[in-house]
Structures are given as structure tokens and as C-alpha cells.
N, C-alpha and C positions, 0 to 999 in steps of 0.2 A: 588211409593208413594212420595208425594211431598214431599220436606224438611221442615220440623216446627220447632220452636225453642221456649218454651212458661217457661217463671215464674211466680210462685203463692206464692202471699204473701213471697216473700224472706226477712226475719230480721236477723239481725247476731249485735249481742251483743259483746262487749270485756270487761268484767266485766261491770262496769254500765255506759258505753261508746257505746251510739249505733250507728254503724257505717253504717246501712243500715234498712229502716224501710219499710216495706210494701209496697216493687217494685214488681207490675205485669206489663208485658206484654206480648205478643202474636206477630213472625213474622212468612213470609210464604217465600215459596223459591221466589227470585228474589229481597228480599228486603236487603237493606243495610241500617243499622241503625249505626248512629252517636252518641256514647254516649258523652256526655259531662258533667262538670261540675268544679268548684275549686279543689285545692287538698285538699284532706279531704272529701269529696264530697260524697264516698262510691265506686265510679268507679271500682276501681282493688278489693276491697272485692264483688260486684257483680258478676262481671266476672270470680272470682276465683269460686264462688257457683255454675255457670252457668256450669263449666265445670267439676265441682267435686273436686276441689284441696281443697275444704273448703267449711266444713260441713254447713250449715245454723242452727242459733236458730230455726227457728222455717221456714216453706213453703218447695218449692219444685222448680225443674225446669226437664220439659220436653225434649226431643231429642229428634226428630223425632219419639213420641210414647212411649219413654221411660223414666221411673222416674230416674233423674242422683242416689238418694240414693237409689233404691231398685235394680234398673238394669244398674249401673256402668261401667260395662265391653261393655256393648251395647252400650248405648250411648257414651264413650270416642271414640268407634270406630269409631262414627261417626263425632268427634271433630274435627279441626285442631287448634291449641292453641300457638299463641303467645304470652310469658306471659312479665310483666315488666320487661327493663330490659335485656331481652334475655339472660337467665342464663343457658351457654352452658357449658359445658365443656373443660376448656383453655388451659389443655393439649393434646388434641386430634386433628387432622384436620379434616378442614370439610368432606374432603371424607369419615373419617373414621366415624366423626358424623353420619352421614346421614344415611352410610352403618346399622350405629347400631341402630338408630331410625328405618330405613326401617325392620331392623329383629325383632326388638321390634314389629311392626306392624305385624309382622309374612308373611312377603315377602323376600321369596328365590332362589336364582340362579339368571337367565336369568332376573324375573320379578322384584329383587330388584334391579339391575342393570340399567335396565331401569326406574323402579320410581329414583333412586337416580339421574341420570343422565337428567331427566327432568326437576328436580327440579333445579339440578344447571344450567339446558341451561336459565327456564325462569329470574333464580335470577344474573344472568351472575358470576358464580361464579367458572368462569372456570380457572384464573389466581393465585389462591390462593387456590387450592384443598390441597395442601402438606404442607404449612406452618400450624403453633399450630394457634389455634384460639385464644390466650391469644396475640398472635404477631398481630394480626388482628386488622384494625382502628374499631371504633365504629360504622361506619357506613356497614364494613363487617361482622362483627356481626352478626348488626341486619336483613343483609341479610341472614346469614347463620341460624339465627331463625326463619326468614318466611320458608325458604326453607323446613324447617322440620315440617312446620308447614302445607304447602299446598302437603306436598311427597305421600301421601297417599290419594290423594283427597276425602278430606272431605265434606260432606253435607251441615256441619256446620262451618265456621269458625271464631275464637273468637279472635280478633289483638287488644292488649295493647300497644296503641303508635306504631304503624308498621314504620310511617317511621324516629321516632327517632334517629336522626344521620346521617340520609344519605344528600348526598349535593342536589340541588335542580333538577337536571339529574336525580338523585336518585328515589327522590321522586315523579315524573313526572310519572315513570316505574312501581314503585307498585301501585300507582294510577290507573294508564291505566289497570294495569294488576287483578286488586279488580273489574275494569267495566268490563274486558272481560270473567270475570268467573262469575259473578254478577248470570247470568240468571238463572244456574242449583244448584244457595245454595241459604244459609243465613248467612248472614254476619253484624257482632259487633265491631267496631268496636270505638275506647276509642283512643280520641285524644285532644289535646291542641289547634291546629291549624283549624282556623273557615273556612279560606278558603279548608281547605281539606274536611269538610260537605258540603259545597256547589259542592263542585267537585265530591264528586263519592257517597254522602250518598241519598237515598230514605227519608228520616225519619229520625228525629234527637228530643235527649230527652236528658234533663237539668236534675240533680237530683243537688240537694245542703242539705247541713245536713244529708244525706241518704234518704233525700224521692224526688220523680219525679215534678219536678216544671213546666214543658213543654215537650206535646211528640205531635210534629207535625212536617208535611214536612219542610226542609231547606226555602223554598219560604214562607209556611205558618206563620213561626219565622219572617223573615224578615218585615213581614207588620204588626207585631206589634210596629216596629221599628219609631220613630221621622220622620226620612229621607226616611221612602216608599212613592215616587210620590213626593219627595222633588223634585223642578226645581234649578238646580245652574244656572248663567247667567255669560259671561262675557261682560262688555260694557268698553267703550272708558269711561277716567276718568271723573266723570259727579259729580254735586251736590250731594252727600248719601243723604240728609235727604229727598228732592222733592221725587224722585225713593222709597226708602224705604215707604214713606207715599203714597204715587198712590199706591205700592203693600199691602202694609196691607189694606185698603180701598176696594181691591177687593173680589169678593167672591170667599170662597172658603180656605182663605187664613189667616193660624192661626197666625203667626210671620214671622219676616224677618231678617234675617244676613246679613250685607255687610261688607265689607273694602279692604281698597285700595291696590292694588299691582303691584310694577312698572308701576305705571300712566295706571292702570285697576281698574275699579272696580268689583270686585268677590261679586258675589248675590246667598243667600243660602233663596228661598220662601220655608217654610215649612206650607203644607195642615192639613185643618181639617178634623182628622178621617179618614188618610190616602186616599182622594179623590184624582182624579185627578184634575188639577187644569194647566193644558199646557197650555190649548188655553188665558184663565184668564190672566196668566204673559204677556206672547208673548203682548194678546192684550195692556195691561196697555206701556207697552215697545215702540211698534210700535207705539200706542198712542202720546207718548211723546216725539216719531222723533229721538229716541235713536237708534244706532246700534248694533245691538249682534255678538260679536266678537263668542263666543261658547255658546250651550245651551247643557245640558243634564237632564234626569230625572233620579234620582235615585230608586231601588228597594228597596233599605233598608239597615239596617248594622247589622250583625248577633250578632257582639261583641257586641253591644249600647243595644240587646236586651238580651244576656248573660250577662252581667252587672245589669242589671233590677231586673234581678230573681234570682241572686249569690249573698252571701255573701263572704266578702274578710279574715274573719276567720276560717272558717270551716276547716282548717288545726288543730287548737286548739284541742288536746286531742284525736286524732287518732293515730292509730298505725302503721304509714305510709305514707309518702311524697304523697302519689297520691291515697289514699284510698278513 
């Protein structure tokens, strides 16, 4: 059976503080979904609902078939859960972590042995098995959270901030390694970092205030953006004002940015209604016997489009930095 992952109507109230209002959706295996939003936002109280740590006011969420509040034990099985944070146990090493995570799971002898021991080859967490995890940088940590997070391979798996901490090697790895298991889950994935949606998510969804303000592809976000099929130019330092008026006069062509940079001029044409508008510039350019030191067209800016549909208080009156 394929892997699904679906929420219905999930609200969660904290006295007369709602911190999550009326988030449905629906993924299917292969899909990696990016959630995002401000803090305050609802993110880690969704995620918490999603995987059972925290009952909802009112809806439901599915696991592959199973209601996480009636059938608990079924669906955690099939969880893998990163939660904020990574709140591991600081006296203990990882080895010993994992060991007991994998018994928890109810994996014994030869086969906990083995899940334990995959988990640290893929998180390279071979150099620090014996040391306390309280001794461990933040960015081994959060290694050693995923680790227990994928030991049991899960259907599902549910990453709060996954690469929080790690340096940019780091983050390269669990990256690559969220795309090479991609095909056979579903994957949640709750982060700050926009270039990490564009890097390994299917699908990406804005919630601000606790309700969903955008749920479309990485790419589909991007062209709601000023700068999708924006042309930047660079030319030899030339009159701005001639140049600027030949390109606003063209079709196609809503505003124009320039200025000067070490005896360049730097040209941002931005299109109407996200059109293409290439050939438009170029000609106006070659037109006027101008040289183009650099040309690019932009796709779009995912933050300029998170900005749009965020508020910068929704922190205000929640009961947690990243809620």
C-alpha cells in the first residue's frame, strides 16, 4: 500500500489562543512537502498533531489509513519524527541512544544491530558513538535526532528543522539523503531556510496565523514573485535615464531599476504579469548600440513571495518560538 499522510480540519486552541485553524491536506508517497511559515505561525503545533504528541481541539490526521487518535500505536509505527530541537537524552551516547530507540521499536539481536548501525553509517556518526550527547556540538545532535528518526524506516517522516545546526557539508548530506529516500515515503518537512524548498521539496505551504495561505509547487510560489522573468543586464556605464525610458516604453515591460556600479550600469526590467519579455530588452539594447557585458533572467524569489503572505508578528501570543 502506498504511503499517505492526510489532515482533516486540524484546530488546536491554547485557552483562547488559536494557534492552528482549519489545516487540511492530503500527500501521497514520493511527495516532499515544505512547510513553512513565521514563528508563531502554527508549524511545530501541526506537526506535533500530525504525529500524535498533541491531541487536536477538534479534526484528525491519517497515517497511511490510520486515525493517529483512535489507532496510535499503528500509525506512530509508521512515523519517523524529528521533533524541535532534537530533545535527546544528554546523558546517554548515541550508541546507547539508538540501541534503546531501536528496542523501543521492538527490534532485537542481530536486527537492532543492524538498523542501529545503518542509521549511524548514513548520518556518519561513527566518530562520536562513546561520547554523552550533552558533550556533542549542536550540529551532532541534530544528527543524532535524525538518526533515530530514520532507524526504523519509516513511511512517514515528520523533520522539524532537520538541518538546524549543521554546517553547510552538513546540510548538503541530509539534503541529498531526504532526495534519495524521497520515492518510497512522505516527507514534512518544517524549515526556515527557502533555499532548502527549493532544493529537495515537491510542494511547499505557507501557513501564517495558523491557517494555510499558500500550498503550491516550489516553482509555482516562485511566479507569483515581482522578479519571475525579471531580465537583469549589465552594460558599459552609459546615460540611466535614455536606457531606462527606451525600456519602460517597451512591451511587455512594467518598471525598471538601474544604478551604477564601478563604471557599470546594473539593469533590473521587471515584466507584466510575470511575461516573458527577453527578446523585448535584448532588442531595445542592441537598438541603442549598447553592449551587454552580462544578461540573466530571473525565475523568481521564494522569500519576496514569503514576505507577501506572512506577517512579521504572529509570534505575539503563542506558546512557543516556532509554533
Amino acid at each position: 500500500m502506498p504511503a499517505t499522510l492526510e489532515a482533516k480540519s486540524l484546530v488546536k486552541h491554547f485557552g483562547d489562543f488559536v494557534a492552528v485553524e482549519n489545516i487540511s491536506f492530503k500527500l501521497k508517497q514520493g511527495e516532499v512537502l515544505g512547510f513553512l511559515g513565521p514563528n508563531g505561525a502554527g508549524k511545530t503545533t501541526t506537526m506535533k498533531m500530525l504525529t500524535g504528541f498533541l491531541a487536536p481541539t477538534s479534526g484528525t490526521a491519517w497515517v497511511n489509513g490510520f486515525d493517529i487518535g483512535e489507532a496510535p500505536i499503528e500509525a506512530k509505527q509508521r512515523i519517523g519524527y524529528l521533533p524541535e530541537g532534537a530533545p535527546i537524552y544528554g546523558d546517554m551516547t548515541p550508541l546507547g541512544f539508538l540501541r534503546f530507540v531501536a528496542e523501543v521499536r521492538r527490534f532485537e539481536g542481530p536486527e537492532r544491530d543492524a538498523a542501529v548501525a545503518k542509521a549511524v553509517a548514513t548520518l556518519h556518526l561513527e566518530g562520536v558513538l562513546e561520547q554523552t550527547i550533552e558533550t556533542l556540538s549542536k550540529g551532532f545532535q541534530r544528527r543524532v535526532g535524525l538518526a533515530q528518526a530514520i532507524l526504523h524506516d519509516p513511511e512517514i517522516l515528520i523533520l522539524d528543522e532537520p538541518t538546524d545546526g549543521l554546517d553547510p557539508n552538513q546540510k548538503h548530506e541530509v539534503r541529498d539523503l531526504i532526495r534519495k529516500i524521497s520515492a518510497n515515503k512522505v516527507i514534512v518537512i518544517s524549515t526556515h531556510i527557502l533555499e532548502e524548498v527549493e532544493a529537495v521539496c515537491t510542494r511547499a505551504m505557507i501557513i501564517d496565523r495558523g491557517k494555510v495561505v499558500a500550498d503550491e509547487t516550489p516553482q509555482q510560489l516562485k511566479r507569483r514573485s515581482a522578479y519571475h522573468n525579471a531580465v537583469k543586464l549589465s552594460l558599459e556605464s552609459v546615460d540611466p535615464q535614455s536606457v531606462i525610458r527606451a525600456l519602460e516604453a517597451a512591451s511587455g515591460v512594467q518598471r525598471v531599476e538601474a544604478h551604477d556600479t564601478a563604471g557599470r550600469l546594473e539593469i533590473t526590467a521587471f515584466p507584466m504579469q510575470g511575461r516573458s519579455i527577453l527578446d523585448e530588452v535584448r532588442g531595445v539594447v542592441q537598438a541603442a548600440g549598447l553592449q551587454i557585458l552580462e544578461l540573466s533572467v530571473e525565475s523568481g524569489r521564494l522569500k519576496d513571495v514569503f514576505r507577501e503572505l506572512t506577517h512579521s508578528d504572529t509570534g505575539a501570543g503563542s506558546e512557543g518560538s516556532d509554533r
